[in-house]
C-alpha positions in Angstrom: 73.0 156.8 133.8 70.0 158.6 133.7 69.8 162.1 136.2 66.8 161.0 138.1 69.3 158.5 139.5 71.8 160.5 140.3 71.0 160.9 143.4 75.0 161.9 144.9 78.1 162.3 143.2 80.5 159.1 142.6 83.9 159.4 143.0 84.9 160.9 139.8 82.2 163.3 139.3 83.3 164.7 142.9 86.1 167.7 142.1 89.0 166.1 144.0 90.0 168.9 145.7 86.3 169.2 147.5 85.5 167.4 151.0 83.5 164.3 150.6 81.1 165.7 153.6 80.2 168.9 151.5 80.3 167.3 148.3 77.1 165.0 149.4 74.9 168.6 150.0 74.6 169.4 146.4 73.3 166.3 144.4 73.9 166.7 140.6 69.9 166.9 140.2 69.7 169.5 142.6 72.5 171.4 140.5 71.2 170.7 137.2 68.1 172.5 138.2 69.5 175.6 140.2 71.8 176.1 137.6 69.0 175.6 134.7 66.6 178.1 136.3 70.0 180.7 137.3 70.9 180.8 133.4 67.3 181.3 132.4 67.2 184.7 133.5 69.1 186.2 130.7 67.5 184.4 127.9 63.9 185.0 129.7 65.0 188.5 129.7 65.3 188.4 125.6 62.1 186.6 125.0 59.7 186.9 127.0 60.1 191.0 125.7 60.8 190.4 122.0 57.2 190.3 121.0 56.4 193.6 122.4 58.9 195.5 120.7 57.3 196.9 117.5 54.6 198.0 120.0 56.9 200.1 122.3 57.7 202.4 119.1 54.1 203.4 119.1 53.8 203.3 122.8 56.4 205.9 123.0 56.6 207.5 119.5 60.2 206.4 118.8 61.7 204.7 116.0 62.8 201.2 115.9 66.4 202.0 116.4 65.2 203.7 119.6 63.1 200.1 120.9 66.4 197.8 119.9 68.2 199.8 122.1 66.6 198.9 125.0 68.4 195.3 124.1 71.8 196.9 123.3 71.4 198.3 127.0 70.7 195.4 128.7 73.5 193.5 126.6 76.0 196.5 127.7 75.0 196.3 131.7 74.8 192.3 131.4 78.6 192.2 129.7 80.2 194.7 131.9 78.9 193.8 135.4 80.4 190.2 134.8 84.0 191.6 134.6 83.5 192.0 138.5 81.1 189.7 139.2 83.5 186.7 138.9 86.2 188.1 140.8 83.6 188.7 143.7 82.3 185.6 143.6 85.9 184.1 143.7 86.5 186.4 147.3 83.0 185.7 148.8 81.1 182.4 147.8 79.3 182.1 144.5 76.0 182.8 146.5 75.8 186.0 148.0 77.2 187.4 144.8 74.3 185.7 143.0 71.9 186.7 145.4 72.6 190.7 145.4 72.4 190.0 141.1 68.9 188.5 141.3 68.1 191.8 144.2 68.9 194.0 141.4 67.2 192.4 138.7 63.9 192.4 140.7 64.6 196.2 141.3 65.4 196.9 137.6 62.2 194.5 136.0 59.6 196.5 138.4 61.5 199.7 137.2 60.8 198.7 133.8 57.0 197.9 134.3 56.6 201.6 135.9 58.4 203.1 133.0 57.1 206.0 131.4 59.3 207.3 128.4 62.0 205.2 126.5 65.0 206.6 128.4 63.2 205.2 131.7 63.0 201.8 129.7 66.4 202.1 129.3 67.6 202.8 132.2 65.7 199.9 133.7 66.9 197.9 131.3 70.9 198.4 132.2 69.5 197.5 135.5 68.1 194.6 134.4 71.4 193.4 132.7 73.6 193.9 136.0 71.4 191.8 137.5 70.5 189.1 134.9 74.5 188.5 134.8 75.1 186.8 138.2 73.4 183.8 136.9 74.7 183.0 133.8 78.1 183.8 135.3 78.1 181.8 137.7 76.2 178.9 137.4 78.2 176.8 135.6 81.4 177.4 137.3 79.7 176.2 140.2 79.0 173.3 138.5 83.3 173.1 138.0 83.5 174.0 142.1 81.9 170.1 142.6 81.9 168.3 139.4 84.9 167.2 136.9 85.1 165.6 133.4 82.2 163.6 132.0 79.9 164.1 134.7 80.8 168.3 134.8 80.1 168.4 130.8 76.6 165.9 131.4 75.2 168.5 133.9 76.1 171.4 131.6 74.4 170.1 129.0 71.4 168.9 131.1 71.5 172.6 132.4 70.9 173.7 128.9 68.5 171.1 128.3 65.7 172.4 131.1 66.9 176.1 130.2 65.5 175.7 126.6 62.1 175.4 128.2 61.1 178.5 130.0 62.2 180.3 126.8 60.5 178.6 124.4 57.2 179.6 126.4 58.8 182.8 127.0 57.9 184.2 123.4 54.4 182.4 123.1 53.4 183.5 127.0 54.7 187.4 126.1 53.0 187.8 122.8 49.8 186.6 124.4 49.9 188.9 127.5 50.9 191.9 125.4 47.1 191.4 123.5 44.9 190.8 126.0 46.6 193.1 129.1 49.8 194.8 128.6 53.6 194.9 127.9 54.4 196.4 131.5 53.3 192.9 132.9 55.9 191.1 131.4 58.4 193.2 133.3 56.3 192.2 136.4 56.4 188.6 135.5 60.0 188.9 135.3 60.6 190.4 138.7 58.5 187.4 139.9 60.5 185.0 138.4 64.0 186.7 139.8 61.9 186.9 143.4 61.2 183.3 143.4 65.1 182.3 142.5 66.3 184.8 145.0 64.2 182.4 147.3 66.1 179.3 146.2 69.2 181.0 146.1 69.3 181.8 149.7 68.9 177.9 150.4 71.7 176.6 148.3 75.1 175.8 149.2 78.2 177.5 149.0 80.2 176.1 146.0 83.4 178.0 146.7 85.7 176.2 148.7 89.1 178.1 147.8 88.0 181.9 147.6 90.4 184.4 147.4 90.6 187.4 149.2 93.3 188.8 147.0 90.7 188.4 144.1 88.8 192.1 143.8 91.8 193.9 144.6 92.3 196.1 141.3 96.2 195.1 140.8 95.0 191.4 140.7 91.8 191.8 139.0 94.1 193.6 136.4 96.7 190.4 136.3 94.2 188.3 136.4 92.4 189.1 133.2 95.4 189.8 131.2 96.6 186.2 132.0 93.3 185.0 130.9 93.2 187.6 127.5 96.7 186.9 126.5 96.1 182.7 127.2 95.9 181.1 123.8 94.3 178.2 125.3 91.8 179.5 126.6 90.8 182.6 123.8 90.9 179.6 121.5 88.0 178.1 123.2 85.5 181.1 124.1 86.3 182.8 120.3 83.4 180.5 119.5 80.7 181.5 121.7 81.7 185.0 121.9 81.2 185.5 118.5 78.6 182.3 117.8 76.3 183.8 121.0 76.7 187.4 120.1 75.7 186.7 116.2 72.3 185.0 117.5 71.7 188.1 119.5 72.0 190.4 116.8 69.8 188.5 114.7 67.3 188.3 118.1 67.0 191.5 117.9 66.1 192.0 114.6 63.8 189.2 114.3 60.9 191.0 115.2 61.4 194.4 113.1 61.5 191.2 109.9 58.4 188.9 111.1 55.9 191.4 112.5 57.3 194.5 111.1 57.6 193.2 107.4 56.0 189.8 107.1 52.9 190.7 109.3 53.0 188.3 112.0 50.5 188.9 114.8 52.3 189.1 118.8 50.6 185.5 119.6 51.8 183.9 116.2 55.2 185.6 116.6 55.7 183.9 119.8 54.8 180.5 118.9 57.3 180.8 115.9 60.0 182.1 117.9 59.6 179.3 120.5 60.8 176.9 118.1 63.9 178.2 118.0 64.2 176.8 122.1 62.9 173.6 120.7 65.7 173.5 118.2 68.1 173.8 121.7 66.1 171.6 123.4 66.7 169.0 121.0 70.3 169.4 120.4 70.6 169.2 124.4 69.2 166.1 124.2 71.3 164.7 121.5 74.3 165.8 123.6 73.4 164.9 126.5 73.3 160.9 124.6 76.4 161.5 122.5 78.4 162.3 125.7 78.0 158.5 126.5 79.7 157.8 122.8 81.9 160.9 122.1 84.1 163.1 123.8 82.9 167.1 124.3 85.7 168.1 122.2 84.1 165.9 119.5 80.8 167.6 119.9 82.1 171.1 120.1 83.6 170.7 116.5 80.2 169.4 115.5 78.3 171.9 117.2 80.3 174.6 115.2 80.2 172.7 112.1 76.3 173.6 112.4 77.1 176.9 113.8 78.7 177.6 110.3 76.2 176.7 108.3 73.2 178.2 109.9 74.8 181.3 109.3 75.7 180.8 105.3 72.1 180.0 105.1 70.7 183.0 106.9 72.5 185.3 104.3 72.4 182.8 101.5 68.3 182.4 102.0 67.6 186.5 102.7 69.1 186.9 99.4 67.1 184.8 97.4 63.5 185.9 99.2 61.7 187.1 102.3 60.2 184.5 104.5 59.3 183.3 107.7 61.5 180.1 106.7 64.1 181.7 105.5 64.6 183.3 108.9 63.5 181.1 111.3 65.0 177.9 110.2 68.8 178.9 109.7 68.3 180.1 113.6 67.2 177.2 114.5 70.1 175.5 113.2 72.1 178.1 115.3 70.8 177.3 118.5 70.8 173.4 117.6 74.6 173.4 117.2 75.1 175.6 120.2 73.6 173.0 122.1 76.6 170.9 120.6 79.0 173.8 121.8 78.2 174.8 125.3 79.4 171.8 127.1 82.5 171.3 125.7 83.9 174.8 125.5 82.7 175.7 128.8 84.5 172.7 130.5 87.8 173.4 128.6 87.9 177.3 129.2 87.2 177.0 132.9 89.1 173.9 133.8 92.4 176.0 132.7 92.3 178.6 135.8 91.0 176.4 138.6 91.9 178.8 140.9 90.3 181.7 139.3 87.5 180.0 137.8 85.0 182.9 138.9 86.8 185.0 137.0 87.0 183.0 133.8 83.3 182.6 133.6 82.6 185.9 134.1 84.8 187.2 131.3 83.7 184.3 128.8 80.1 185.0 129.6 81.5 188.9 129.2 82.9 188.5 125.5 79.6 186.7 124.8 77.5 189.5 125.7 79.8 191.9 124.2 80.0 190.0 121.5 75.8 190.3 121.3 76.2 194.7 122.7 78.7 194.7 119.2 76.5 192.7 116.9 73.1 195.3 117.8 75.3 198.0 117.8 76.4 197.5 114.4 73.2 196.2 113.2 71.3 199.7 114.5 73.7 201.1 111.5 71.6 199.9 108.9 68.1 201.1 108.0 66.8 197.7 107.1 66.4 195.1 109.7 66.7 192.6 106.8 69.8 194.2 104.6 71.0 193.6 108.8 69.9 190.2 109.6 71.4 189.6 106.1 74.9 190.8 107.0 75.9 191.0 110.4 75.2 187.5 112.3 76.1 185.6 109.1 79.5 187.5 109.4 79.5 186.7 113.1 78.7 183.1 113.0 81.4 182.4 110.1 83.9 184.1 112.1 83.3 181.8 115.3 83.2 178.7 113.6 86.3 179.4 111.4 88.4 180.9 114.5 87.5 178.1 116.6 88.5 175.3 114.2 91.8 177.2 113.1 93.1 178.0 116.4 92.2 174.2 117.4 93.5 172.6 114.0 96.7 170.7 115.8 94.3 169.2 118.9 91.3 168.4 116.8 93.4 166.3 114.9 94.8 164.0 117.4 91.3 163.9 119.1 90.2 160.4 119.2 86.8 159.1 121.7 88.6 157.4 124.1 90.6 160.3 124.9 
């Protein structure tokens, strides 16, 4: 069924637990979009700044390892303000928790644009991060408040499908601007962007039909988390894009330090090259979104970290044997095309084990991804050369997720068959 027809919920895309009259407010094309649009603002964030990072470190006379921390900041603040931001959102509605993130986003991009040493940028940036978080927290597990099953993983995946599109301009739009005006406008265009959704925020409807107001208080918050850290079930599911999402951002980060640091590329040429790594998730979204009509997401996640794998042998594999635009670019592309594969899938599974706490969940998956990402720049600012890095650390990462994933799901993956 294609989503322009989708006009309400049938009966077993409707979460059985949610009212029939409140179900018909939120159409699954009206989520698809809101959701999209909520989860861009991290990856917008990322790329719409990348090209004007060799810049800043003659802007403000740093080094590079002072620039890429400016990402490890906004990795830190996006990872640890999730940790509460579930639980909140659990206690009051999905919306006004979203809403005060997007506030503080708008507040931390203009601090950005107005910022006038690297410590400024910094702190801005942490800013940023809190309030980047709030979306790709919760937007999916709003999508588990309404939807279930086939028709939960199809919006997820169409979610991811639209989201690949603002960031693949992102890059091309940012190393334009940063030639012809300046890098402080990009911060502007940001607070725009979390302006406009705080806009459609305030005109969406409350997901949340079971909140808890037991959920922030610190003894729960504390059992809560340690139910969902010591569940098998579900660290066997987010291992993967912990380690698979926090591999790519290492190797984000150091893309520009290798393309326009070593190999020469200008801002504008950087940006259309680094858009095709969005086209790469673009496309995978839309093979998923097909393949759900044929295959079940569990079916696709093992795929999708199949590729995972790969890409990341290749990326160390190719840096070792020569210096190249390919040899960077296209093992990331593989990345993102089998994280397209992934996102669905695990994202279903992990939240659909803690109904009750779903807030929660999300927020600490979308925490151990960003952590994940904090870690893999972290340990990448250790080394001198971005491409001894790139070389090292998110092949390391991406091995681990894959081979974590499939061993800790050896026993279901082999009973998994498409009709169940």
């Amino acid at each position: 069924m294609s989503l322009l027809t989708w006009d309400k919920p049938d009966a077993q895309a409707t979460a059985p637990q949610q009212p029939a009259a409140t179900a018909d407010e939120l159409s699954p094309l009206r989520m698809t979009i809101v959701g999209a649009l909520l989860i861009a603002v991290g990856p917008i964030s990322m790329t719409l700044y990348t090209p004007a990072l060799t810049m800043l470190t003659q802007v403000f006379d740093v080094s590079e390892a002072a620039i890429r921390a400016t990402i490890t900041v906004y990795l830190f603040g996006f990872a640890a303000a999730q940790l509460i931001c579930g639980p909140l959102s659990d206690r009051f509605g999905r919306r006004p928790v979203v809403a005060t993130c997007l506030g503080l986003y708008v507040l931390g991009s203009l601090a950005a644009a107005a910022a006038m040493s690297v410590l400024m940028l910094d702190g801005a940036r942490a800013v940023q991060g809190v309030g980047a978080c709030g979306g790709m927290a919760l937007s999916r597990v709003m999508v588990v408040d309404r939807f279930s099953g086939k028709a939960a993983a199809r919006i997820i995946s169409l979610m991811s499908l639209i989201l690949s599109i603002a960031p693949a301009a992102a890059p091309v739009l940012g190393g334009t601007l940063i030639t012809i005006v300046s890098w402080r406008l990009l911060f502007v265009l940001m607070a725009l962007y979390g302006a406009g959704l705080l806009a459609l925020v305030w005109w969406f409807p409350e997901t949340n039909s079971r909140r808890d107001p037991r959920a922030t208080r610190p003894r729960t918050l504390l059992v809560n988390y340690a139910r969902l850290l010591t569940s098998r079930a579900f660290l066997s599911q987010v291992v993967l894009t912990a380690f698979a999402v926090g591999g790519f951002y290492a190797a984000q980060t150091l893309t520009p330090f290798i393309l326009m640091g070593r190999l020469g590329l200008s801002s504008p040429t950087f940006g259309l090259v680094t858009a095709s790594l969005m086209a790469a998730y673009l496309l995978g979204s839309l093979i998923t979104n097909r393949l759900l009509h044929l295959l079940t997401p569990r079916q696709l996640v093992v795929v999708g970290a199949l590729l995972v794998l790969t890409a990341a042998l290749s990326l160390g594999i190719a840096l070792r044997l020569g210096l190249g635009v390919a040899e960077v670019v296209a093992p990331m592309c593989l990345w993102l095309f089998g994280m397209a594969f992934v996102m669905p899938g695990v994202t279903m599974s992990a939240l659909s084990l803690f109904p009750k706490n779903a807030g929660s969940a999300s927020a600490l998956m979308g925490s151990l991804q960003m952590a994940m990402g904090f870690v893999g720049t972290a340990v990448s600012s250790l080394f001198s050369v971005a491409v001894t890095a790139m070389a090292i650390v998110p092949p390391v990462m991406g091995t681990i997720a894959a081979a974590a994933y499939l061993c800790a799901n050896r026993g279901q993956l082999s009973t998994t068959s498409p009709g169940r």
